[in-house]
Structures are given as structure tokens and as C-alpha cells.
C-alpha positions as a Markdown table, in Angstrom:
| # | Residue | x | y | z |
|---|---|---|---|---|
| 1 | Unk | 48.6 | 22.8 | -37.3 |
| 2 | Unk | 44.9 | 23.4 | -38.4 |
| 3 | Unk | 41.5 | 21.7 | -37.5 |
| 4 | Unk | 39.0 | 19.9 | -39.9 |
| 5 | Unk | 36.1 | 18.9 | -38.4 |
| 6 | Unk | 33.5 | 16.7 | -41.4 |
| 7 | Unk | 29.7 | 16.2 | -40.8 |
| 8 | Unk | 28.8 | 13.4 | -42.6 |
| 9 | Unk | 25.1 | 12.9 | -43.7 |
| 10 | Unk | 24.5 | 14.7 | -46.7 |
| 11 | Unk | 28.3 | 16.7 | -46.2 |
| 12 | Unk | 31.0 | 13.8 | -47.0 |
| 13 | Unk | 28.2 | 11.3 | -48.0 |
| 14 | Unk | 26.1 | 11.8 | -50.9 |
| 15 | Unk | 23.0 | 10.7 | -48.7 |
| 16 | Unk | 22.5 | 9.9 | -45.1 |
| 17 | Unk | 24.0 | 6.8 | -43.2 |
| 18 | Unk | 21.1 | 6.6 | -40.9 |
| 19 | Unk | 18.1 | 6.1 | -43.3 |
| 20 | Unk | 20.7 | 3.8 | -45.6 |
| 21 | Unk | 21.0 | 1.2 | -42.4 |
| 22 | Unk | 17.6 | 1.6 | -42.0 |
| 23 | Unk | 17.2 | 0.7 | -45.5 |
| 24 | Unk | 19.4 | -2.6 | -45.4 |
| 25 | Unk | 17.1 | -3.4 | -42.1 |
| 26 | Unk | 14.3 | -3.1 | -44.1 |
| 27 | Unk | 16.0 | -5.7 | -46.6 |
| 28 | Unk | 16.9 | -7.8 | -44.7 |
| 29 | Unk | 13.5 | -7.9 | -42.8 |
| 30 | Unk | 14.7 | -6.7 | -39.5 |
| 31 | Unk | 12.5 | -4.1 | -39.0 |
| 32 | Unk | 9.0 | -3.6 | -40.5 |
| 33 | Unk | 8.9 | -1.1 | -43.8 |
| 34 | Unk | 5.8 | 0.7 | -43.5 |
| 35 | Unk | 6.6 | 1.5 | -39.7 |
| 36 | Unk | 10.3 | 2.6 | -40.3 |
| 37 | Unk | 9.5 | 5.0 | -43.5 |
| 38 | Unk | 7.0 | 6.7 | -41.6 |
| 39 | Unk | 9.1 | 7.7 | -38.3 |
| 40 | Unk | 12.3 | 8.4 | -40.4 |
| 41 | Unk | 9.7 | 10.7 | -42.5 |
| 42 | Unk | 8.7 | 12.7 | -39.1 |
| 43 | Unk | 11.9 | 12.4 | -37.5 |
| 44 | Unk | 13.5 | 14.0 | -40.5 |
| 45 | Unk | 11.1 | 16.8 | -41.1 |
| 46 | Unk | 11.7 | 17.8 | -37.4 |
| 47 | Unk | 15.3 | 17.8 | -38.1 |
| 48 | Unk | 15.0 | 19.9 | -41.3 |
| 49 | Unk | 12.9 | 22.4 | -38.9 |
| 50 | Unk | 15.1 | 22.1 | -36.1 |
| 51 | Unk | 13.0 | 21.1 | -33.4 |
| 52 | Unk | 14.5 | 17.5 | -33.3 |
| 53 | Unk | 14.1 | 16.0 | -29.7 |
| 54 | Unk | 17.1 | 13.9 | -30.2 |
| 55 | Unk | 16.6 | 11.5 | -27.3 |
| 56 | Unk | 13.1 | 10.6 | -29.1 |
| 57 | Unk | 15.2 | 9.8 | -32.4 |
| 58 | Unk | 17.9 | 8.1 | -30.7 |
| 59 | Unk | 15.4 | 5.9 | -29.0 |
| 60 | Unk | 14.3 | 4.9 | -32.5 |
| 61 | Unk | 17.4 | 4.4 | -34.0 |
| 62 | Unk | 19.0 | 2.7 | -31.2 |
| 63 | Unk | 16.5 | 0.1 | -30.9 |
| 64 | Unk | 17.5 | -2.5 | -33.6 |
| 65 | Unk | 21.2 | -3.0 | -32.5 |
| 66 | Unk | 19.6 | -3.6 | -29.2 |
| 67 | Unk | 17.7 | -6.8 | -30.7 |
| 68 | Unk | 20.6 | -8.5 | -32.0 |
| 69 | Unk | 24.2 | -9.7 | -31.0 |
| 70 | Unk | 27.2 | -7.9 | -32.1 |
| 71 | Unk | 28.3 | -10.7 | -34.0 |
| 72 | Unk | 25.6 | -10.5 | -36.2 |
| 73 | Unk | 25.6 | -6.5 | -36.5 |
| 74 | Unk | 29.1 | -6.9 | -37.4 |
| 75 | Unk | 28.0 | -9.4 | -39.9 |
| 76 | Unk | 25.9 | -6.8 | -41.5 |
| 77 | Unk | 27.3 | -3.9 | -41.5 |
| 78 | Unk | 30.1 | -4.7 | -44.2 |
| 79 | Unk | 27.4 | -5.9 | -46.4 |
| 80 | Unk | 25.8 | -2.8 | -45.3 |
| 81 | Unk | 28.8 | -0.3 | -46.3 |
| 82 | Unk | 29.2 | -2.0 | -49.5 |
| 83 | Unk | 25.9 | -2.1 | -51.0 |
| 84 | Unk | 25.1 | 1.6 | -49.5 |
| 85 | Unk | 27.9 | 3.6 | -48.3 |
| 86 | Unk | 30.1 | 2.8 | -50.7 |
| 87 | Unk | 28.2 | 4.3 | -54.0 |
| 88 | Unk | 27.6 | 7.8 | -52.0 |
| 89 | Unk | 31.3 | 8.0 | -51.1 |
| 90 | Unk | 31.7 | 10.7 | -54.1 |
| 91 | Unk | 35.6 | 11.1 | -55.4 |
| 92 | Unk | 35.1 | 14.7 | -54.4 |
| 93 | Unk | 34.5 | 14.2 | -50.8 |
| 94 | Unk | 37.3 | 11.6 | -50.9 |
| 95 | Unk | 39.4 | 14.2 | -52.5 |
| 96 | Unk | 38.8 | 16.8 | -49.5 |
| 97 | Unk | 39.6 | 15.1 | -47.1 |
| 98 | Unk | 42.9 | 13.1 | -48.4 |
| 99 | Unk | 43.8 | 17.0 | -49.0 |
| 100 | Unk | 43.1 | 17.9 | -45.5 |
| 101 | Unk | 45.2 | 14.6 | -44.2 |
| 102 | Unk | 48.1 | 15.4 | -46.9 |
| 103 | Unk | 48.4 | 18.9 | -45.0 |
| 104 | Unk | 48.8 | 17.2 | -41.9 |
| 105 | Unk | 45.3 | 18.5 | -40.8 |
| 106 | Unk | 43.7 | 16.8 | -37.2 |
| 107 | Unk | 40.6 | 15.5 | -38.9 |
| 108 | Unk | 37.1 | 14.1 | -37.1 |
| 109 | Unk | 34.1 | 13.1 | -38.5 |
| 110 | Unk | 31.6 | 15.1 | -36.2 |
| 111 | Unk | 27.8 | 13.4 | -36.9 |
| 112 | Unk | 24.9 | 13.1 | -34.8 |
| 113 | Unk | 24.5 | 9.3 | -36.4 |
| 114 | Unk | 25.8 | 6.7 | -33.8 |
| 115 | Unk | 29.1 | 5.7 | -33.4 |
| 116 | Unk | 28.3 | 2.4 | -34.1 |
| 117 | Unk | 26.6 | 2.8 | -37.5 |
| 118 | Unk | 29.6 | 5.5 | -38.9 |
| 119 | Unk | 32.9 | 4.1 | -37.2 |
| 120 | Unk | 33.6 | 1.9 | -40.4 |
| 121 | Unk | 32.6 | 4.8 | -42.5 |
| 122 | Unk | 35.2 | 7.1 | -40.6 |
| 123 | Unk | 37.7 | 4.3 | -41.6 |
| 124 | Unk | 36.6 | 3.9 | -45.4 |
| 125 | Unk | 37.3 | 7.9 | -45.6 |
| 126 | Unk | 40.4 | 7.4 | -43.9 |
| 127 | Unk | 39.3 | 10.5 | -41.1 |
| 128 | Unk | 41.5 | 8.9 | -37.6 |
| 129 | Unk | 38.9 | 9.9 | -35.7 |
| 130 | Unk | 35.2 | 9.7 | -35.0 |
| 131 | Unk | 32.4 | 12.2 | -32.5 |
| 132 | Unk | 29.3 | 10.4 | -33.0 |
| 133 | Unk | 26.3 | 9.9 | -30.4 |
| 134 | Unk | 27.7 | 6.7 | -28.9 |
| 135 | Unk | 25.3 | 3.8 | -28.0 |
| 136 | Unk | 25.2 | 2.3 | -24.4 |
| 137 | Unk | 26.8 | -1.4 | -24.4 |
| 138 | Unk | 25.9 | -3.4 | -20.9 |
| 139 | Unk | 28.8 | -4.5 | -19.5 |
| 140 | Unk | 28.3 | -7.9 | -18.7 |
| 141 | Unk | 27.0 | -9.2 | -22.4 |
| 142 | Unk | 28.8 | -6.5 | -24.5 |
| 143 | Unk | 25.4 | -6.1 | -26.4 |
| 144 | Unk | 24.4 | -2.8 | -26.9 |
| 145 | Unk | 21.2 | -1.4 | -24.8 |
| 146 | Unk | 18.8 | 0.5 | -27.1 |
| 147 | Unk | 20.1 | 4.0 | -25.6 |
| 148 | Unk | 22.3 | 6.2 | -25.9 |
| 149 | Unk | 25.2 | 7.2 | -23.1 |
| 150 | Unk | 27.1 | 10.6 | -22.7 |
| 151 | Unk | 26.0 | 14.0 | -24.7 |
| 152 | Unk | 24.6 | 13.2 | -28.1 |
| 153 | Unk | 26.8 | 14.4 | -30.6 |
| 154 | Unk | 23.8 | 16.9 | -31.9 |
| 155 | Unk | 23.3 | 20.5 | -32.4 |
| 156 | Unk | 25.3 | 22.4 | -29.3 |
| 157 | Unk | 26.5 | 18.8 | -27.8 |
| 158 | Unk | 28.6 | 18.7 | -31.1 |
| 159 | Unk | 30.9 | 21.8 | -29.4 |
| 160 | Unk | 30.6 | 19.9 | -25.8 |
| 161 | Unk | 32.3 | 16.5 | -27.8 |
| 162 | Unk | 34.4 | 18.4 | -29.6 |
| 163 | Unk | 36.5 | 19.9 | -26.7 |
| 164 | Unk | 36.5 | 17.4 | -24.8 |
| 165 | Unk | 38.0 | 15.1 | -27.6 |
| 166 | Unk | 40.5 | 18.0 | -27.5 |
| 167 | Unk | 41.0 | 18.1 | -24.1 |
| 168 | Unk | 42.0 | 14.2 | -24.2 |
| 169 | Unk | 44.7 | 15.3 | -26.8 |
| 170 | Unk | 45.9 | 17.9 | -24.4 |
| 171 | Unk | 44.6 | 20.8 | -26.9 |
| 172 | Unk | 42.5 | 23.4 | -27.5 |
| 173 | Unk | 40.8 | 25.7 | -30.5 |
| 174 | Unk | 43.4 | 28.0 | -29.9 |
| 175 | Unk | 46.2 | 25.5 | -30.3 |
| 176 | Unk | 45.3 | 25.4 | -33.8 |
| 177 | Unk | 46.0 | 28.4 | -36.8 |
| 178 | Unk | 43.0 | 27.6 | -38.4 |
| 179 | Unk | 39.9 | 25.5 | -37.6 |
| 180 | Unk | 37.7 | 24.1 | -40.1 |
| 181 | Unk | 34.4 | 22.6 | -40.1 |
| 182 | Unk | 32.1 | 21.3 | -43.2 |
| 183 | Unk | 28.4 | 20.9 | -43.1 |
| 184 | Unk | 24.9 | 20.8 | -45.1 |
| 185 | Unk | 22.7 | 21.4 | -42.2 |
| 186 | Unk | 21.5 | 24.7 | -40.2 |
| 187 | Unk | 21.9 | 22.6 | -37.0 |
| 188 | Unk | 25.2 | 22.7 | -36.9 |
| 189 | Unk | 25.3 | 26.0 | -36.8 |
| 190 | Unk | 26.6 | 26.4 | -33.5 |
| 191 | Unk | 30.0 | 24.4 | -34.6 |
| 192 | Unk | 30.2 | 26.0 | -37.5 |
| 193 | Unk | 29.9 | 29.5 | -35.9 |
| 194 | Unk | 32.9 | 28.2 | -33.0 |
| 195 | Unk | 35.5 | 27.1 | -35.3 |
| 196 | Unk | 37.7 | 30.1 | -37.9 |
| 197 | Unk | 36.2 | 29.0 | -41.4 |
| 198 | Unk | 33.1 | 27.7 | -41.8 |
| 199 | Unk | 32.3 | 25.9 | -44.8 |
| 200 | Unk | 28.8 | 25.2 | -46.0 |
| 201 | Unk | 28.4 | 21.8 | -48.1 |
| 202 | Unk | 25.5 | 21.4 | -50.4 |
| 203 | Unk | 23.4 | 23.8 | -47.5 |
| 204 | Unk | 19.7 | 23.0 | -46.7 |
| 205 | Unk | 17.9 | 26.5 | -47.6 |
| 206 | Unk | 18.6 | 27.9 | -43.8 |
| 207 | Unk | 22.0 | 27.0 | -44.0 |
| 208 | Unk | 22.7 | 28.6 | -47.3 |
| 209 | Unk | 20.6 | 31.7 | -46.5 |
| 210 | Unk | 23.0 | 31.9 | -43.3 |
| 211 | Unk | 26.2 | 31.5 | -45.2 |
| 212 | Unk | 25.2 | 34.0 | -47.8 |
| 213 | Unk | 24.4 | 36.8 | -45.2 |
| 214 | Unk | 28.2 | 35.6 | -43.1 |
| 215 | Unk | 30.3 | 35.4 | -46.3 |
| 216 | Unk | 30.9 | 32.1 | -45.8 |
| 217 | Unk | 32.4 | 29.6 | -48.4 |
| 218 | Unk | 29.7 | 27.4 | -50.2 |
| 219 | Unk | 30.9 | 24.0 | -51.8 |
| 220 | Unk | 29.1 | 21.4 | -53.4 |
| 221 | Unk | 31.0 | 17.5 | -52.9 |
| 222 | Unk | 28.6 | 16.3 | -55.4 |
């Protein structure tokens, strides 16, 4: 049996789920414009240099589902995967993973997005199971907090997820012949150094750099 692991912003997706929520918000005048575009601006040129504090981010994106009930989230987010997830859902990335399933692959979507905002993507792909930062929910209302609970699924934490998720299923990396894992960003390098074949998917510049000097596999899903 082998191991897939998927990142999904800018890796399965065309684009990133984050900022597309944040753009529906922004339609559907949830949160303020001028306000949003300008953290999601700094946030992601942080990210991009890899000095991301990801509690700060989280903090940020968290915020909104805190505001409203589930109902309504719930309510928005399938307007939300139609109008914006569903267009950057290329056939290639589709195509890659129904290949990985059809092998009888264990597949996870691994993203530091919350789980909240990517669960339903997971689904659309098909991928059984999801490793995303997961968002605190009180448990008296069932509404969600505004913060985060557990190891965000970011950077090393992705590897700390990762076997634990494996751990539930009674595995381990070496249960597996081979181990895959596909991403566009540098900051998963740590994940994509852990697992037997790294695959680099439409790399940022440090990614691709990397993955030239390793002899790794580049790809483009676009």
C-alpha cells in the first residue's frame, strides 16, 4: 500500500481556498474589503518568505466563523464552493488524485487552511480524509470560537498531524512501500523531505530551486 499526502492551495486548487472565502466574505459584506485585502496582502508575503507566525494568521482567519452561527456558515459555504472552488478544481488535479484512489492509495488532503473552510473541498475531490488546522468550537453552543485548537497543520506541525492521523489507523511511514506528498510551497518542505517521493506542484521559486538541486519530480496541475 502507498501514501499520498495533497496540499491544496495553489497544489490541487488552481488558487487558494483561504483568500477565495475571504473573497465571498467580502461579497457578501461580512467583512470590510479594504481591511481584508490588506492583511491577506501581509499575511501572504510573510508566508511566501516563510516567516509566517501562524497563530497571528489564524487569529485573522478564524475570526469571521466566530461572528456567525453554523447554520448560516453552512449556508454559505456551498454557495461558496460553487461560485469559487469549483472553477479552480482543474480536470488535471481531479485526474491525480482519482489515479492515486484507483491504486488503492491512503489519500489526505494535508493544508494549513482550516478544517472548516476545506472539509467540503476534501469531499468535492473525493480525498477520505482531511489534516487541516482545525478551529475551536465551544461546547455548550457548538459555534466556533475565533481560535484555533491542537497543532496547526503548518510547516513542521504538518509531520506532527500526519503521524498522529497514522497512529489512529494503527500505521506508520514505514507501513507503506512508497509515500507521496504534492506541494507548491517551500514551507512544506519538511513533509516533503519525510515522505519517499516528493513531488513539487507548480513550485514557488524556493521550492523549485530546492527540487532542482534534490532531483525531485516537478509537475504542473494547471
Amino acid at each position: 500500500m502507498n501514501l499520498a499526502l495533497f496540499d491544496l492551495d495553489n497544489t490541487l486548487l488552481a488558487g487558494d481556498s483561504d483568500f477565495e472565502w475571504a473573497q465571498f466574505l467580502i461579497s457578501k459584506g461580512v467583512v470590510d474589503r479594504e481591511v481584508q485585502e490588506a492583511k491577506n496582502i501581509r499575511f501572504y508575503e510573510q508566508y511566501k518568505a516563510g516567516t509566517l507566525d501562524i497563530y497571528e494568521f489564524l487569529a485573522f482567519q478564524l475570526a469571521p466563523l466566530a461572528r456567525h452561527s453554523r447554520a448560516e456558515l453552512d449556508a454559505w459555504h456551498r454557495e461558496y464552493v460553487e461560485r469559487h472552488i469549483r472553477p479552480i478544481m482543474t480536470v488535471k488535479a481531479r485526474t491525480l488524485v482519482l489515479e492515486h484512489l484507483a491504486a488503492g492509495d491512503l489519500c489526505a488532503i494535508v493544508t494549513a487552511t482550516n478544517s472548516f473552510v476545506t472539509g467540503p473541498i476534501a469531499r468535492e475531490f473525493g480525498i477520505p480524509h482531511l489534516i487541516g488546522t482545525i478551529p475551536e468550537v465551544d461546547v455548550h453552543s457548538g459555534a466556533f470560537t475565533g481560535q484555533p485548537t491542537g497543532t496547526p497543520s503548518f510547516q513542521g506541525g504538518k509531520i506532527t498531524r500526519v503521524e498522529s492521523w497514522l497512529e489512529t489507523l494503527g500505521l506508520w511511514w514505514g507501513a507503506f512501500d512508497n509515500s507521496y506528498f504534492y506541494s507548491d510551497s517551500h514551507n512544506d518542505l519538511p513533509l516533503m523531505q519525510k515522505v519517499k517521493t516528493p513531488i513539487a506542484v507548480d513550485p514557488d521559486d524556493k521550492l523549485r530551486t530546492h527540487a532542482g538541486a534534490q532531483g525531485w519530480t516537478v509537475m504542473s496541475l494547471r
